[in-house]
C-alpha positions as CSV (number, residue, x, y, z in Angstrom):
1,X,-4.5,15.0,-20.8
2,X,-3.5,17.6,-18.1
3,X,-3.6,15.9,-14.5
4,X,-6.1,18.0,-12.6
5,X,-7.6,18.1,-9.3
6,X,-10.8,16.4,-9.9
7,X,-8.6,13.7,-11.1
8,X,-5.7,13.8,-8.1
9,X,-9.0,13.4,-5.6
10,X,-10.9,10.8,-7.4
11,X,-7.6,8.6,-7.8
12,X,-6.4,9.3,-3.8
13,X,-10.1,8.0,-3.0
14,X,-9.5,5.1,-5.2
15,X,-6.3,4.0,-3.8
16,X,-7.7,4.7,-0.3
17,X,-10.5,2.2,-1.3
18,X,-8.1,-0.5,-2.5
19,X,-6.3,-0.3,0.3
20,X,-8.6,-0.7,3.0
21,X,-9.6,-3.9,1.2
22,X,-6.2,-5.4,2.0
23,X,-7.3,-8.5,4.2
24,X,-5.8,-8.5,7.9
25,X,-2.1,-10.3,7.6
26,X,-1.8,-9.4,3.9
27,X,0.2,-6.9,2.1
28,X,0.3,-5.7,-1.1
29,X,2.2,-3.2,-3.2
30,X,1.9,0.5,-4.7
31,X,2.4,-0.9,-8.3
32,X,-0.3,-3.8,-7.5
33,X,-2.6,-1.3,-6.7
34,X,-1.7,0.7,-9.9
35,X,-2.4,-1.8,-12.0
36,X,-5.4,-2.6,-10.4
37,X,-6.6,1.2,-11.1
38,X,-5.6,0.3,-14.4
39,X,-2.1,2.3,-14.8
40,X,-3.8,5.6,-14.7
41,X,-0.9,6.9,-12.1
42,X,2.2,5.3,-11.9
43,X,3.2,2.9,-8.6
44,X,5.0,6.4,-7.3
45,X,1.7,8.1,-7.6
46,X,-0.1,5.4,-5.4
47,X,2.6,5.6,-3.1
48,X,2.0,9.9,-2.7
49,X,-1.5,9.0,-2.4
50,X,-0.7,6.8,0.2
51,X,1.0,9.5,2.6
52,X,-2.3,11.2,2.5
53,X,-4.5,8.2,4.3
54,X,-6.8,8.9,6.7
55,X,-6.8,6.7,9.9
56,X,-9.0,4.0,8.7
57,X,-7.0,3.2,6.1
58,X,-4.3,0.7,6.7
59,X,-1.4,2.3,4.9
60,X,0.9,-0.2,6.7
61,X,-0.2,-3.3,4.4
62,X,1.0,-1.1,1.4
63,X,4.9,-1.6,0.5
64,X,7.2,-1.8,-2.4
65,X,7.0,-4.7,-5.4
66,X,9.9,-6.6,-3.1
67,X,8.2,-6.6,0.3
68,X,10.4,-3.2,1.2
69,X,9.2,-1.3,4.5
70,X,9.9,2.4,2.0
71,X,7.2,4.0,3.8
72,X,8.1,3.3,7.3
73,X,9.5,7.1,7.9
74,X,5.8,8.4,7.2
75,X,4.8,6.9,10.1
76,X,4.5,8.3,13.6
77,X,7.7,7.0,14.2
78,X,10.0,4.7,12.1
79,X,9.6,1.5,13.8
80,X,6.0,1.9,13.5
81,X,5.0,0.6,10.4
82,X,7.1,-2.7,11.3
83,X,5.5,-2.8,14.3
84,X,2.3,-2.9,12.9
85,X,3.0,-5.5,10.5
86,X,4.6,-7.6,13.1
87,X,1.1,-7.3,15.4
88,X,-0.3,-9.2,12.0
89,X,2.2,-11.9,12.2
90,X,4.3,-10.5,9.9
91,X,8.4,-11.3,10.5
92,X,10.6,-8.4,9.1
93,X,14.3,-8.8,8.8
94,X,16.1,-5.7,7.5
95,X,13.0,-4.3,6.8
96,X,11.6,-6.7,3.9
97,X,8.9,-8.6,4.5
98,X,9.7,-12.3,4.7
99,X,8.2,-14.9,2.8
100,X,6.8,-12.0,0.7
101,X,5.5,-14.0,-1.6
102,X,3.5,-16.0,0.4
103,X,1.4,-12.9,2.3
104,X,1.1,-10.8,-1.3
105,X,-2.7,-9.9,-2.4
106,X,-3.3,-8.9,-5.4
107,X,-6.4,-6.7,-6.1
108,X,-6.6,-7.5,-9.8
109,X,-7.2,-11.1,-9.1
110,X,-8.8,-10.6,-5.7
111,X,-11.1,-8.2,-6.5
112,X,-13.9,-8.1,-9.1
């Protein structure tokens, strides 16, 4: 089935609608939110959608399966997507995400 734009805008909504769901001091990952869309796009597709987010949309809770800042330089400036996470009590060494593990939501056992 050929990807087309009805579909690239209907899955950029959804992945914008996930990810404004991510709870204050939480994080999740692109291939979380994949899977949660139910593998329609791959974890790199959720990740392109992501570069796209409006303001309301906190694109900083979104990072790689191992707590990776990847994003960080599609943000104003580099340090900013750290920065933001740090404002939610987050502690970045190296930029990973520490105690990953611990601050990781899942939308497919989160969400209905």
């Amino acid at each position: 089935m050929p990807f087309s734009e009805k579909t690239n805008h209907n899955f950029i909504r959804d992945v914008h609608e996930v990810a404004k769901l991510i709870p204050w001091g939480r994080v999740t990952s692109y291939g979380a939110i994949a899977h949660y869309l139910g593998n329609r796009m791959s974890a790199r597709m959720v990740g392109w959608a992501m570069h796209t987010c409006p303001p309301d949309v906190p694109a900083h809770r979104v990072v790689n399966s191992q707590g990776l800042l990847t994003a960080k330089h599609h943000f104003k400036t580099p340090k900013t997507m750290q920065y933001l996470l740090e404002k939610e009590g987050h502690r970045i060494i190296g930029d990973k995400i520490q105690h990953f593990g611990e601050v990781f939501w899942n939308p497919s056992t989160e969400l209905p």
